[in-house]
N, C-alpha and C positions, 0 to 999 in steps of 0.2 A: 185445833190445828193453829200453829204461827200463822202470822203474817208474812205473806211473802212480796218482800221489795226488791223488784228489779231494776237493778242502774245499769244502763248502757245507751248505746246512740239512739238519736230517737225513732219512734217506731215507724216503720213501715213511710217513708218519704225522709228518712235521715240519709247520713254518709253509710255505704259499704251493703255489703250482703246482709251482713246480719242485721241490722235496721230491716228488710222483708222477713229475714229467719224467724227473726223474734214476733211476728204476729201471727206465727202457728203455734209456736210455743204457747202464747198468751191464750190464744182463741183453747187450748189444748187444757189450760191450768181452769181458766174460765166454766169450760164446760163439765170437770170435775170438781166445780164448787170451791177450787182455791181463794182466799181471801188476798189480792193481789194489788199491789203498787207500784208507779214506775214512773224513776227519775229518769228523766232524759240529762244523763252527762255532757252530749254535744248535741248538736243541730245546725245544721246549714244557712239556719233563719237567722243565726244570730252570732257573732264572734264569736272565738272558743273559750276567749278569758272570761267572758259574761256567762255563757255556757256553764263553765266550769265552776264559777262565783255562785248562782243561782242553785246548781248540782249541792255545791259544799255548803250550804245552807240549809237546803231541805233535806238530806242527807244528815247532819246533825239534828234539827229540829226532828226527823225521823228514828236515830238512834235513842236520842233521851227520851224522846216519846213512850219508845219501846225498851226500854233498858231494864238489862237484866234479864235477858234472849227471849222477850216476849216477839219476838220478829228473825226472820231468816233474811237476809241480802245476800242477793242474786248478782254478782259484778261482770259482763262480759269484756274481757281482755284481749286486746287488740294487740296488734304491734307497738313499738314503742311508747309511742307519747300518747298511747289508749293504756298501755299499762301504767306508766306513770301517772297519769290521769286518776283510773283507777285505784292506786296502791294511796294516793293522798284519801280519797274518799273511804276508800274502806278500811282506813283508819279509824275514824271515827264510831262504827258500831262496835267495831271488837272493844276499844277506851268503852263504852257504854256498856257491854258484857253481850252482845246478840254475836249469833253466827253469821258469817260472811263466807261466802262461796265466789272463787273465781271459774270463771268459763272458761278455756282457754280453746279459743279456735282461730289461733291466726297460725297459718303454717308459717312463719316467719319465727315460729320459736323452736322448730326445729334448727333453724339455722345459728340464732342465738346460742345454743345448746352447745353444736358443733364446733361454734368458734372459740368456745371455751376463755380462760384469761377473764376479762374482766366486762366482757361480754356476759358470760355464763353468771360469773357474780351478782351482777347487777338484774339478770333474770329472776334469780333465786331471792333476792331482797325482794324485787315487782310482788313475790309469790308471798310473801310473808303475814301479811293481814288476814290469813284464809285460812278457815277451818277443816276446808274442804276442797278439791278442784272438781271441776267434770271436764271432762277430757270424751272426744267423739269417737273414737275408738281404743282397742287392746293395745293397737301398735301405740299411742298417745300416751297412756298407762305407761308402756312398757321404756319406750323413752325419756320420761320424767324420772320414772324411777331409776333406768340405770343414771341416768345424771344426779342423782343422788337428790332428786324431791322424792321424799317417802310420807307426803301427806293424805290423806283417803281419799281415793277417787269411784 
């Protein structure tokens, strides 16, 4: 089985919801013996620019580690400047040849979506590093795809 690297906020005492979501997840992968890693992209402990410097670091040193998809990245995508954040990061493994999966669960991309023009555009680039998305429900599916993301969810 890959390794599987999770980048997102940090766990369970980060910024947002999913900083707590994510340690069910974990504690979930954990208990099925997943081989698991996890970059904290932001933190509350520390600036975002150092945050993100520190992220784009080990993130690379993780990619070439594992290159040539000895590793799965796990990217959870936020609103904005979480997805922008993410889409610099998960550059880096795809250039090194591993799979990259984006999370998408900020209902703030339904809106994006909606507003179409150069909003919608710039979603659809955010999405482009990603082999794969996961999406929390059909309706999520089913909205991506008719906005014309047709990547496997």
């Amino acid at each position: 089985m890959k390794k599987l690297i999770i980048v997102a906020t940090k766990v369970d005492g980060g910024k947002g919801g999913i900083s707590s979501a994510l340690q069910g997840y974990i504690s979930g992968l954990q208990a099925n013996g997943v081989d698991i890693e996890i970059v904290a992209s932001h933190s509350s402990e520390r600036p975002m620019l150092v945050s993100w410097l520190c992220a784009f670091a080990t993130v690379f040193k993780l990619s070439f580690k594992h290159r040539g998809n000895k590793a799965v990245f796990w990217f959870h995508c936020g609103p904005w400047f979480s997805s922008a954040r993410k889409f610099t990061l998960a550059l880096l493994p795809r250039l090194f040849g591993c799979d990259s999966i984006g999370h998408v669960h900020s209902p703030t991309y339904s809106d994006y979506l909606e507003k179409g023009g150069m909003t919608k555009f710039l979603l659809k680039i955010a999405l482009l590093p990603y082999n794969k998305l996961i999406v929390l429900t059909p309706w999520w599916k089913k909205l991506l795809n008719d906005h014309g993301i047709d990547k496997p969810m």
